[in-house]
C-alpha positions as CSV (number, residue, x, y, z in Angstrom):
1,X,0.0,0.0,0.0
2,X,1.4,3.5,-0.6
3,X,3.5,5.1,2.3
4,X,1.4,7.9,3.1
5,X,-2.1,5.4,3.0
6,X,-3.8,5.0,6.1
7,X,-3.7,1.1,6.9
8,X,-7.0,-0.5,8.1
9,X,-7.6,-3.1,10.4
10,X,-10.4,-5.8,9.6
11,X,-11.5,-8.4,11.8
12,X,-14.4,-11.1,11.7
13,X,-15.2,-15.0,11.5
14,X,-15.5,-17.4,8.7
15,X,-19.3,-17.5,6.9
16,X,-22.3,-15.9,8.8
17,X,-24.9,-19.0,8.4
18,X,-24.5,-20.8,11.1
19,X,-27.4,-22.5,13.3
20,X,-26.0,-22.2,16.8
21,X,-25.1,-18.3,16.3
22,X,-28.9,-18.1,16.2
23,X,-29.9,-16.9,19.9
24,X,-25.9,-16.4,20.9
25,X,-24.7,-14.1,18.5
26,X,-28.0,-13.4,16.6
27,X,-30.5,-12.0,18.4
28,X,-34.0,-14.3,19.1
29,X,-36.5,-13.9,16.2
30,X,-34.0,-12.3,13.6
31,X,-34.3,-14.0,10.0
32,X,-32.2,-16.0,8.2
33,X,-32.3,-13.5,5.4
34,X,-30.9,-10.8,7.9
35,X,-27.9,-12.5,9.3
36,X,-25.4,-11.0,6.7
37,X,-26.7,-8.0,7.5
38,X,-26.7,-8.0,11.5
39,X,-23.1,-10.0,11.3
40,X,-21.9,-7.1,9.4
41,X,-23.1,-4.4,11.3
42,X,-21.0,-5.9,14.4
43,X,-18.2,-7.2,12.7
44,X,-15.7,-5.2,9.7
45,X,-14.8,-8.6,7.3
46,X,-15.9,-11.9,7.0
47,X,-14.1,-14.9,5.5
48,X,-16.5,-16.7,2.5
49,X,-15.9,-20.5,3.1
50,X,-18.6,-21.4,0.2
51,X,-16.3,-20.5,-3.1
52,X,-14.1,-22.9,-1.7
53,X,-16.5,-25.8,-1.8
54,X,-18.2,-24.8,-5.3
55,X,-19.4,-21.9,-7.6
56,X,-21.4,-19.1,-5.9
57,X,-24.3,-17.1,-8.2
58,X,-23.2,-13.6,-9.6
59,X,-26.6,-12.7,-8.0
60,X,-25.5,-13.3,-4.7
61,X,-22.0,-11.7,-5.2
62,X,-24.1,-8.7,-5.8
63,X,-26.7,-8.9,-3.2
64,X,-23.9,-9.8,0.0
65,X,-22.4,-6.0,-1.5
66,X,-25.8,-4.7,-1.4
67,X,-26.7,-5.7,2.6
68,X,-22.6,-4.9,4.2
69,X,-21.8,-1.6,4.9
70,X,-19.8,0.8,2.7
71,X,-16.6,0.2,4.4
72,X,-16.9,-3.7,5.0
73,X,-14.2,-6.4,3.2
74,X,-15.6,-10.0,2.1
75,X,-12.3,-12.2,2.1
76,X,-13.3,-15.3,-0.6
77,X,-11.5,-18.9,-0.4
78,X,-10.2,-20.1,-3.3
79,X,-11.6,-23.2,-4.6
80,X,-10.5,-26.6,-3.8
81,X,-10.5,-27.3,-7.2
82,X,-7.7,-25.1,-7.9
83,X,-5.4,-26.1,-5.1
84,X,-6.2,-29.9,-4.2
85,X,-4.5,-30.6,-7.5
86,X,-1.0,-32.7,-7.9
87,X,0.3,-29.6,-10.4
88,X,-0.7,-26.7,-9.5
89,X,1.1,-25.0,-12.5
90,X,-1.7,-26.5,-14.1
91,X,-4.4,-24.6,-12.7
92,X,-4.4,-21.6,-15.1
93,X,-8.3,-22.5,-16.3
94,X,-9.8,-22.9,-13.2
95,X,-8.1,-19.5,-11.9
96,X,-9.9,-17.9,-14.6
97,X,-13.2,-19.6,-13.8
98,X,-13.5,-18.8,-10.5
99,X,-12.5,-15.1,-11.1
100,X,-15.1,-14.8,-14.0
101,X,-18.1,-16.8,-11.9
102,X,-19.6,-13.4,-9.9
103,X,-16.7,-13.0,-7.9
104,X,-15.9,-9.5,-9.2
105,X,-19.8,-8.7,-8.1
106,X,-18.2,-7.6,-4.9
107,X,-16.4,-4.7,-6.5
108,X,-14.6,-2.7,-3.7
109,X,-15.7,-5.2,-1.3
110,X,-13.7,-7.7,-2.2
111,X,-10.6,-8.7,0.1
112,X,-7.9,-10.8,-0.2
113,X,-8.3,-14.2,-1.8
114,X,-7.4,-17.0,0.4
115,X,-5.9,-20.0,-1.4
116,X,-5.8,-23.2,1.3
117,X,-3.6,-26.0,0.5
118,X,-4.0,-29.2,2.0
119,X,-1.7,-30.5,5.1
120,X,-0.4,-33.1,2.4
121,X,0.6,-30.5,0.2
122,X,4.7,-30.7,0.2
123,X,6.3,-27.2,-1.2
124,X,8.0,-28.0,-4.8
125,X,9.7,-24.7,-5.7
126,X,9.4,-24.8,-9.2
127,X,5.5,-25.6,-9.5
128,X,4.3,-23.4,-6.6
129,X,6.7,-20.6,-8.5
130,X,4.3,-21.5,-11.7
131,X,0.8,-21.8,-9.4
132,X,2.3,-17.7,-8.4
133,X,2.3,-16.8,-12.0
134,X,-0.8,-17.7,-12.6
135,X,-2.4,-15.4,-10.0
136,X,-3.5,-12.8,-11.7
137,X,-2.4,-9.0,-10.0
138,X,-5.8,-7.7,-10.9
139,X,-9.1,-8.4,-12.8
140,X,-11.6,-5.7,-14.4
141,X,-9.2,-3.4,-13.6
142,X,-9.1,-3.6,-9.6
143,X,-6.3,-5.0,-7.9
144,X,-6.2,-8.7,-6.6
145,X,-4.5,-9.4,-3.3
146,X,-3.8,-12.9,-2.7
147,X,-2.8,-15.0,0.3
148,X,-1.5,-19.0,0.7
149,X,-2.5,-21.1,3.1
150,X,0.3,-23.9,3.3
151,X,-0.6,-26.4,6.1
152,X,2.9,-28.8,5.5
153,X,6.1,-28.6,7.3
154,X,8.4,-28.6,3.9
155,X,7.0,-24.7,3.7
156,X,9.2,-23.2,6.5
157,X,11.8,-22.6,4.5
158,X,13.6,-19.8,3.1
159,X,12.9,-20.2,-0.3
160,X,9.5,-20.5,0.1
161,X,9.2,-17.2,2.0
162,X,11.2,-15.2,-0.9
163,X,9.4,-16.7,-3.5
164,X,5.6,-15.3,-1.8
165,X,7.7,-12.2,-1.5
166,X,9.0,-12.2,-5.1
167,X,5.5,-12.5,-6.0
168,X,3.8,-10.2,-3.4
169,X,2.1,-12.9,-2.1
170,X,0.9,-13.1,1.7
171,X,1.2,-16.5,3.5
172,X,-1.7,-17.0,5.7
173,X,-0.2,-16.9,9.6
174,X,-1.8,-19.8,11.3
175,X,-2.6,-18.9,15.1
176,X,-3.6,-21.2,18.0
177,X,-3.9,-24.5,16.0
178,X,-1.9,-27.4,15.1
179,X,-0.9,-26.4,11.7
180,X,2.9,-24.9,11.2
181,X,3.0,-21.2,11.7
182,X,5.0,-19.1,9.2
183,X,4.6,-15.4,10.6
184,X,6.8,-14.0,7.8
185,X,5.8,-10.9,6.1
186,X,5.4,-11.0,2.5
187,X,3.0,-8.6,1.0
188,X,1.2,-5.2,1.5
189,X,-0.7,-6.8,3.8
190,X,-1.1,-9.6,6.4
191,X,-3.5,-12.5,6.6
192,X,-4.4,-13.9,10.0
193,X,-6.7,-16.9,10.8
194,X,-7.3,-17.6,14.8
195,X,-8.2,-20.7,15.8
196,X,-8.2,-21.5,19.1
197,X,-11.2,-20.3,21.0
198,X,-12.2,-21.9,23.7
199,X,-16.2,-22.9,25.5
200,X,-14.9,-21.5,29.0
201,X,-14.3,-18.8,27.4
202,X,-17.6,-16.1,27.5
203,X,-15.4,-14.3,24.5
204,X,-13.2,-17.4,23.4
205,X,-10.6,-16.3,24.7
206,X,-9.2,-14.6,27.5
207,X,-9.1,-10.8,27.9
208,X,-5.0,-11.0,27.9
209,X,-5.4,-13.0,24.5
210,X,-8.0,-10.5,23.2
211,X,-5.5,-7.7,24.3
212,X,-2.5,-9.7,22.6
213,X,-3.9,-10.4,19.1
214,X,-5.2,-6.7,18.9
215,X,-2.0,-5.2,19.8
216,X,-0.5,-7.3,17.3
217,X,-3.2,-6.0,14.8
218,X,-1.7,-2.8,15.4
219,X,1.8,-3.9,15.1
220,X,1.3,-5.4,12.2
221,X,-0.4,-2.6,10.5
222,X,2.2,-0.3,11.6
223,X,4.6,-1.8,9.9
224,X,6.2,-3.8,12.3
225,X,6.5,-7.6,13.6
226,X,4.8,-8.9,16.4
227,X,6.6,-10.7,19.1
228,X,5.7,-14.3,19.7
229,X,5.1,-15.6,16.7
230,X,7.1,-18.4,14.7
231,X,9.6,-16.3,11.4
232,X,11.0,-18.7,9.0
233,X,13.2,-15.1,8.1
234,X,14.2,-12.7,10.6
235,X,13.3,-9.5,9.6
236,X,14.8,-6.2,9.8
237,X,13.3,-2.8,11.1
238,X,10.1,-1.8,9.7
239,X,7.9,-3.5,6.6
240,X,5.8,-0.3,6.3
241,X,2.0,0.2,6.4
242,X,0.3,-2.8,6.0
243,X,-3.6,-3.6,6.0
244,X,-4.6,-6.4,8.4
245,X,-7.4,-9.2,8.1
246,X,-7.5,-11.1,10.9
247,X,-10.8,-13.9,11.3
248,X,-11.7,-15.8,14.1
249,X,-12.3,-19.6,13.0
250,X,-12.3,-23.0,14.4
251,X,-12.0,-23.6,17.8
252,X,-15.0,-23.0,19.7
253,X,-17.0,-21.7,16.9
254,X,-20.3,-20.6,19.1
255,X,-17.7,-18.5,20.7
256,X,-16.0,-16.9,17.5
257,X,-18.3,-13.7,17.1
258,X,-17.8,-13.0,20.6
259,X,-14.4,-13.0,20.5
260,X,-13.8,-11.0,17.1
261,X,-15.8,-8.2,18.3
262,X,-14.0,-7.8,21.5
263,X,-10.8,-7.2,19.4
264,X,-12.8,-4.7,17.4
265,X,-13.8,-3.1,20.7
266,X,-10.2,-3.3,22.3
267,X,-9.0,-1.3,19.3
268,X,-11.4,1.2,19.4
């Protein structure tokens, strides 16, 4: 992002349709068709899990736009039929479908595109280099941020970070779960998924951990690195502004709203 842009900070779960939110999080007697709506009045982001599972209507692209507010960021998965693939150099066509199925319906209110890989997924440098290419850097004339969520071991490794970096792209930092964490910056902006929330938790997690994963919000959008967290690179100084997504998933998933809207109110 340029120097002098103001970085933002969005925070917020993974999908809004979800039957035991109904009474917890949503309030008694609210809709089905109103969830989006309330969700987004509480919350700044949410992560879509659907695209990654199939083809969403352009119709409903538009109408999720339609019912967020002005300032609210949709962050989309990237379908499992691009990266659960034995080349992924190969996936050039499906890229292209999923970026020309609605997708582009959410105009400025479309976030970074999270691309999951599975925890089989071994890094081969030359084909995740071609799977980079492929991403496009924008579509209709907006810019596309992307992000990669490795989930094997043979990632933490140099080459692996430098290559994202070469490319711009961000690597998904894994928090509070069993999958490797690779904190390393490398792109304009940083991609966190949270995912340990816990039932004896009223907000999922404790007020220090609330306190902790905001200030690192802060840190990161600052510019700098948060302490705590695993670096395949040491860094040096100050990244520069950077635009923050973090989401609340897994865990204790009653629990998730709670907790990402006590990190929105801790940075208030």
């Amino acid at each position: 992002m340029p120097q002098d842009a103001k970085p933002k900070i969005h925070i917020g779960i993974g999908g809004w349709t979800y039957e035991p939110w109904r009474g917890t999080f949503y309030p008694e007697g609210l809709t089905q068709k109103r969830e989006l709506e309330y969700a987004s009045s509480k919350l700044t982001s949410i992560e879509i899990n659907g695209t990654y599972y199939g083809s969403q209507k352009p119709e409903s692209f538009a109408k999720w736009h339609a019912e967020t507010p002005d300032d609210f960021v949709f962050a989309l998965k990237g379908p499992r039929f691009t990266t659960n693939r034995r080349v992924l150099s190969e996936a050039g066509e499906s890229i292209e479908r999923f970026f020309s199925s609605g997708v582009m319906e959410l105009k400025d209110k479309l976030g970074p595109i999270n691309w999951q890989f599975m925890p089989t997924k071994k890094f081969d440098p030359q084909d995740f280099e071609g799977f980079l290419k492929l991403l496009p850097k924008s579509v209709e004339g907006r810019t596309i941020r992307h992000a990669v969520e490795v989930r094997h071991d043979s990632f933490r490794t140099p080459d692996f970070i430098a290559l994202a970096r070469d490319h711009g792209v961000a690597i998904v930092v894994a928090a509070d779960s069993e999958h490797p964490q690779i904190a390393d910056i490398t792109a304009p902006f940083v991609y966190a998924r949270l995912m340990g929330t816990s039932e004896s938790e009223e907000t999922g997690y404790s007020k220090k951990a609330i306190a902790l994963w905001a200030e690192r919000a802060q840190v990161w959008a600052a510019g700098g690195v948060p302490d705590g967290l695993e670096i395949v690179t040491p860094h040096k100084g100050k990244t520069g502004p950077h635009d923050v997504f973090m989401y609340v998933i897994s865990g204790f998933k009653v629990r998730n709203p709670a907790a990402a809207i006590a990190m929105i109110d801790k940075l208030k």
